[in-house]
Structures are given as C-alpha cells and as structure tokens.
C-alpha positions in Angstrom: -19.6 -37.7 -41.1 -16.7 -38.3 -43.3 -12.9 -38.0 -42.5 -10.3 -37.6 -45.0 -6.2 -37.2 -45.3 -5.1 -35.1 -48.2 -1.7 -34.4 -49.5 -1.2 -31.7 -51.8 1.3 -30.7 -54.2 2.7 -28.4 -56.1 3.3 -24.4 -55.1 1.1 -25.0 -52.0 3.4 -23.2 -49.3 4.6 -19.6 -49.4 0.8 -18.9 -50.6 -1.4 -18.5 -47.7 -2.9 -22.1 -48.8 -3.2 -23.0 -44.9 -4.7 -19.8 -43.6 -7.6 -19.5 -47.1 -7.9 -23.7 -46.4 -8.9 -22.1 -42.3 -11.4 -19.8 -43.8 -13.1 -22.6 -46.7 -12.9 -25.1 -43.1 -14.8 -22.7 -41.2 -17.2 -21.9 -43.9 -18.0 -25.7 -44.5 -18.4 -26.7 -41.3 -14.9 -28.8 -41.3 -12.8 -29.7 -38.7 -9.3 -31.1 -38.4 -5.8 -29.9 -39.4 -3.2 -28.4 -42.1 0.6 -28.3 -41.6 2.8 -27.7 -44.6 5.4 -30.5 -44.9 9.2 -30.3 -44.8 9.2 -31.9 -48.5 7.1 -28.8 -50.2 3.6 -30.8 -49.7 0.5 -29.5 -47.6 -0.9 -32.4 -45.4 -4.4 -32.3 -43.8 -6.7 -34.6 -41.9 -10.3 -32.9 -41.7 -13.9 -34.4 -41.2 -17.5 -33.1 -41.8 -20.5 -33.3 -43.9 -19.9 -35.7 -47.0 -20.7 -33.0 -49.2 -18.9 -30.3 -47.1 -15.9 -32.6 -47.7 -16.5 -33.1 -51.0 -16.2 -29.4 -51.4 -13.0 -28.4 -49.0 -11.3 -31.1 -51.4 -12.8 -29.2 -54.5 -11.3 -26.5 -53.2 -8.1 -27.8 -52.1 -7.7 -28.5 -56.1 -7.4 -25.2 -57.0 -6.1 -23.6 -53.6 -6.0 -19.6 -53.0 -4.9 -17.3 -55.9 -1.5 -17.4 -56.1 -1.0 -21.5 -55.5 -0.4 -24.2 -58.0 -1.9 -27.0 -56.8 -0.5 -30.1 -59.2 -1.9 -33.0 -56.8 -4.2 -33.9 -54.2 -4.3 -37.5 -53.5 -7.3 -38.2 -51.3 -7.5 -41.1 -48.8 -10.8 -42.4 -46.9 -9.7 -42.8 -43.4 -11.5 -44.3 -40.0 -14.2 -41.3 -38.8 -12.6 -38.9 -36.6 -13.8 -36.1 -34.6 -11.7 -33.1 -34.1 -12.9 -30.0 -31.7 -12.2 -27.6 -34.7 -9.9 -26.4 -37.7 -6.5 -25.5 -36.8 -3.0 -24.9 -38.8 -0.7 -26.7 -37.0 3.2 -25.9 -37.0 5.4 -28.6 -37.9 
C-alpha cells in the first residue's frame, strides 16, 4: 500500500475532474479524497496498490475531457487507510 497527496493545476474545476477522478478511484481500487481548493487547484490524498497509484496519478495528468491539467505535484506521505473514495466539499 502506497499513500499519496496530489495537488493539481490548471482548469481542474468546473470540469467534472472530481466526479471522472471517483470513477478512475473506484476502478483502481483507490481510496481517499478530492476537494477542489478555493485557489483554482484540486487537492487529493488517496492510497492503494503501487501500481494502482501509479495509474490514478497518470490519470490525474491528463484529467477528464474538457480539463487542462498544467501540474500535479506528487508527494509520498505516511500509509494511510481510508474506508473508500469520496469528493469531499470544502
């Protein structure tokens, strides 16, 4: 198990980035959370499979159709477990 914090930027809200990042979560087995930020960013914490995480942030990179994902910065953070996937409100 690997846990992760991503912040992405660019033309990540407005686009249905956190509802397509619910249904990548779920397909990849993923747990943890996405809230868009008050600053224009998308923030999530998620944990899984190394590979599975691997491939949410692949993902994340490139975001549903209509975003324009400019940056993810990635950071390794202490394993956490999560019960599942959820968008959370600010």
């Amino acid at each position: 198990m690997e846990t992760v914090h991503l912040l992405i930027s660019g033309k990540v809200q407005g686009v249905f980035f956190r509802d397509s990042s619910r249904m990548a979560a779920q397909k990849l087995k993923i747990t943890g959370w996405i809230k868009n930020r008050q600053d224009g960013k998308v923030e999530a914490m998620i944990s899984g499979e190394e590979k599975n995480v691997k491939a949410f942030v692949d993902w994340c990179k490139s975001g549903p159709e209509r975003a324009k994902v400019e940056e993810v910065i990635v950071s390794t953070k202490e394993k956490t477990s999560f019960e599942k996937f959820e968008i959370k409100r600010h």
